[in-house]
C-alpha positions as CSV (number, residue, x, y, z in Angstrom):
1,X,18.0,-23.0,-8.2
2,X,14.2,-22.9,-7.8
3,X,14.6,-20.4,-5.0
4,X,16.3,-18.0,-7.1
5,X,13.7,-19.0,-9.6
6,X,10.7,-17.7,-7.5
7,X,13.0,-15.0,-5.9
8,X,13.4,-13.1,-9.2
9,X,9.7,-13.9,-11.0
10,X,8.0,-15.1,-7.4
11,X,6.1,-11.4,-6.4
12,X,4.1,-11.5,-10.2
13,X,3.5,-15.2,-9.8
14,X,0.0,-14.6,-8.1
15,X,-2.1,-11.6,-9.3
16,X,-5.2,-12.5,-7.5
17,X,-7.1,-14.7,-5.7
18,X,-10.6,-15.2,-6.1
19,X,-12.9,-17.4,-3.9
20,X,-14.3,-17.7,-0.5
21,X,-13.5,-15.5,2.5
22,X,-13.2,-18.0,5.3
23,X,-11.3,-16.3,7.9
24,X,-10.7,-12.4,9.0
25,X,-8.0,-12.2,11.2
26,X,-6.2,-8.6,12.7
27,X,-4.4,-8.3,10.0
28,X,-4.4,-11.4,8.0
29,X,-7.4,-13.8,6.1
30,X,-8.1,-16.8,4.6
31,X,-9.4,-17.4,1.2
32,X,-10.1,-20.6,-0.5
33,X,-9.5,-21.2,-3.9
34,X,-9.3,-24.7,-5.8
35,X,-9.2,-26.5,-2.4
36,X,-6.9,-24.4,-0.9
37,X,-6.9,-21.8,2.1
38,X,-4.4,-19.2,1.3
39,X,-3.2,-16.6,4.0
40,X,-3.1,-13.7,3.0
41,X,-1.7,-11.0,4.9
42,X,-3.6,-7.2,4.5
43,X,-4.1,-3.7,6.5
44,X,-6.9,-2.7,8.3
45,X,-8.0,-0.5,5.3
46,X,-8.4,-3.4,3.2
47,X,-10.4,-5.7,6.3
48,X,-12.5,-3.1,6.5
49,X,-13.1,-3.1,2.4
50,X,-13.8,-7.0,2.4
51,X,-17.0,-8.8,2.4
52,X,-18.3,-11.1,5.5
53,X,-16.8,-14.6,6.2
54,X,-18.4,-17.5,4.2
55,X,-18.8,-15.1,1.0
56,X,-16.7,-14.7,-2.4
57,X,-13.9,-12.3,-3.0
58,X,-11.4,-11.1,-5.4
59,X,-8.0,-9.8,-3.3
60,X,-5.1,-8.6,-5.3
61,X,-2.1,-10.1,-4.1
62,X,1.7,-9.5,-4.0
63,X,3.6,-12.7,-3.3
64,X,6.9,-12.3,-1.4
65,X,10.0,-14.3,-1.3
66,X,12.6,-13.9,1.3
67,X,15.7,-16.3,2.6
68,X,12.8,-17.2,5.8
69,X,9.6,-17.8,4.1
70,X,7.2,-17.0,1.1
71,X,4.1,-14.5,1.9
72,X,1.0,-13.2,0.3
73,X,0.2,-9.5,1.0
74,X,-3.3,-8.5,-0.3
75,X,-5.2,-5.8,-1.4
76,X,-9.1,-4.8,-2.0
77,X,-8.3,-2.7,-4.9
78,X,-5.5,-2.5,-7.7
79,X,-4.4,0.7,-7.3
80,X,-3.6,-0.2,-3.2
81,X,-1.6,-3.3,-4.9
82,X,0.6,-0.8,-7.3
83,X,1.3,1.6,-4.4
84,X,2.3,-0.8,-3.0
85,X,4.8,-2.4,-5.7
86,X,5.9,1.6,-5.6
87,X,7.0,1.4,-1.9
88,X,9.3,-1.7,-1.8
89,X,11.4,0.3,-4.5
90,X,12.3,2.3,-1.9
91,X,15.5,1.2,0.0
92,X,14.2,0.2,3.7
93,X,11.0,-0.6,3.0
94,X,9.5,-4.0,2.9
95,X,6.5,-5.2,2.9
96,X,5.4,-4.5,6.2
97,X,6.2,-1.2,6.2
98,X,4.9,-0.9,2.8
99,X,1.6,-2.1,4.2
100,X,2.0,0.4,7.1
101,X,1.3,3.2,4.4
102,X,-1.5,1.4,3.4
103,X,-2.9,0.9,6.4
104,X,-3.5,4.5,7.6
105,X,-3.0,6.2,4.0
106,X,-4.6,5.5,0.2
107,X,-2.8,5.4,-2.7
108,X,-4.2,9.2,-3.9
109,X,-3.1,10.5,-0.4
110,X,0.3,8.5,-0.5
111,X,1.2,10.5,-4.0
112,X,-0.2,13.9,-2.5
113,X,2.1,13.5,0.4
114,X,4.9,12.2,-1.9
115,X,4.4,15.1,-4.5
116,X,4.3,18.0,-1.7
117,X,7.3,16.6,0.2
118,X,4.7,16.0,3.4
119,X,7.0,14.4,5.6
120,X,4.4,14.8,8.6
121,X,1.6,12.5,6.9
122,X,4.0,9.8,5.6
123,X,5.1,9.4,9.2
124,X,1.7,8.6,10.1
125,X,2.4,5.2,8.7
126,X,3.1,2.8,11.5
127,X,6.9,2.1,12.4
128,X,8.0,5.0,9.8
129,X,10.1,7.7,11.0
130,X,11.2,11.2,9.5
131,X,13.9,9.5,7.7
132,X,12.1,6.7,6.0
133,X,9.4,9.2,5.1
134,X,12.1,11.5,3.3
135,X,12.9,8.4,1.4
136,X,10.2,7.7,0.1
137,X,9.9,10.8,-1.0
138,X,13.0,11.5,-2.6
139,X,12.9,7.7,-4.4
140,X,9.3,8.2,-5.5
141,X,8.5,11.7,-6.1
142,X,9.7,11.7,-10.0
143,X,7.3,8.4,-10.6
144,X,4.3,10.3,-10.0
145,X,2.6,12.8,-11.6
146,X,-0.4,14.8,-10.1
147,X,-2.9,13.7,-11.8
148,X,-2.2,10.4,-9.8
149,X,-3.1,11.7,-6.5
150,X,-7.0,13.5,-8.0
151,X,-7.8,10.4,-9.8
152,X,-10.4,9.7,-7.5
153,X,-12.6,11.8,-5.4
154,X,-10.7,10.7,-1.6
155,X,-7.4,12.0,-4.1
156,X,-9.4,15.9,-4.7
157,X,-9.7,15.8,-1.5
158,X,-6.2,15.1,-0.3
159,X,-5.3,17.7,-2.8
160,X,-7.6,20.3,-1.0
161,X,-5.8,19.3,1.9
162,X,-2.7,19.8,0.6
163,X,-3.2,23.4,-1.3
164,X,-4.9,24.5,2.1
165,X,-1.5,23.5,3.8
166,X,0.4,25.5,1.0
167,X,-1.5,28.5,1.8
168,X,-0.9,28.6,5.2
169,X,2.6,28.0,4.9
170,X,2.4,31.0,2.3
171,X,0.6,33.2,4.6
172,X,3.2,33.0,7.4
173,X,5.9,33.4,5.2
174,X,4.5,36.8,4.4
175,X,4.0,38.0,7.9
C-alpha cells in the first residue's frame, strides 16, 4: 500500500534540497541536509551550474518511484526541473532520457525545437532517435507557447537560430 502511496504522490514529495555539496560525481552528487547525504542524480549542464564541494546549495529535485528503486534527479534551476516534468509525459521517456535533453539542451532551446518541429536538435539528446524526438514533439508541442522559448536571453537566441533555419529552408524552396 505505501508503495502505491509514494508511486502516485512520491515525484512532488521533495521539491528541493538545500545544504552542503559534498560530492560531484559524472553525473550524480551528494548533498547533505539534516544529517543526511542525498544522491542526487543531474546532467552535465547542471554540474557545470553548481558551486564547489564543501559549499551550500539549493538543487531542485524530482523524486522517482519505479517497481526497482526510488531516485532523486536534480536540477540548478526551476525551469530545467519543469521541462523536465514536461518530458516524462511523453510516452518512452523517462527520466534518463528526460535528463538526456537536459544535458545537451535548455529548457528555452527544448520549446524552440519543440515549437518548429526540429527533429535534428532533439536528437542531439543522448540515446534519442528520430522517432522519440517526433514524440516529443507531437505530445508536447500544444503545451507550449512561444513566448516560452524567448523568456530568457539563451531562448532569443535559440529563436534567431530557429528563424535563420526558416529562412533558409524558405530560400531553397523558391529556387
Amino acid at each position: 500500500m505505501f508503495s502505491c502511496i509514494l508511486k502516485k504522490f512520491g515525484e512532488n514529495m521533495i521539491s528541493y534540497i538545500k545544504g552542503t555539496l559534498e560530492r560531484r560525481g559524472e553525473n550524480d552528487i551528494i548533498v547533505e541536509a539534516g544529517g543526511i547525504g542525498y544522491r542526487i542524480f543531474v546532467s552535465p549542464a547542471t554540474l557545470a551550474k553548481l558551486p564547489q564541494t564543501g559549499e551550500a546549495v539549493q538543487i531542485f529535485t524530482y523524486f522517482s518511484v519505479k517497481e526497482d528503486g526510488m531516485s532523486l534527479y536534480g536540477f540548478a534551476a526551476r525551469e530545467e526541473q519543469e521541462m523536465f516534468e514536461k518530458l516524462l509525459l511523453v510516452n518512452g521517456v523517462g527520466p534518463k532520457g528526460a535528463l538526456g535533453f537536459l544535458s545537451v539542451l535548455n529548457p528555452s532551446e527544448i520549446v524552440m525545437a519543440i515549437l518548429s518541429d526540429d527533429v535534428k536538435t532533439l536528437s542531439k539528446a543522448p540515446g534519442v532517435g528520430r522517432k522519440t524526438a517526433q514524440r516529443v514533439i507531437l505530445d508536447l508541442k500544444d503545451k507550449f507557447k512561444t513566448e516560452d522559448a524567448v523568456s530568457s536571453s539563451r531562448g532569443r537566441q535559440a529563436l534567431r537560430k530557429a528563424l535563420a533555419a526558416v529562412m533558409r529552408n524558405l530560400k531553397r524552396l523558391m529556387l
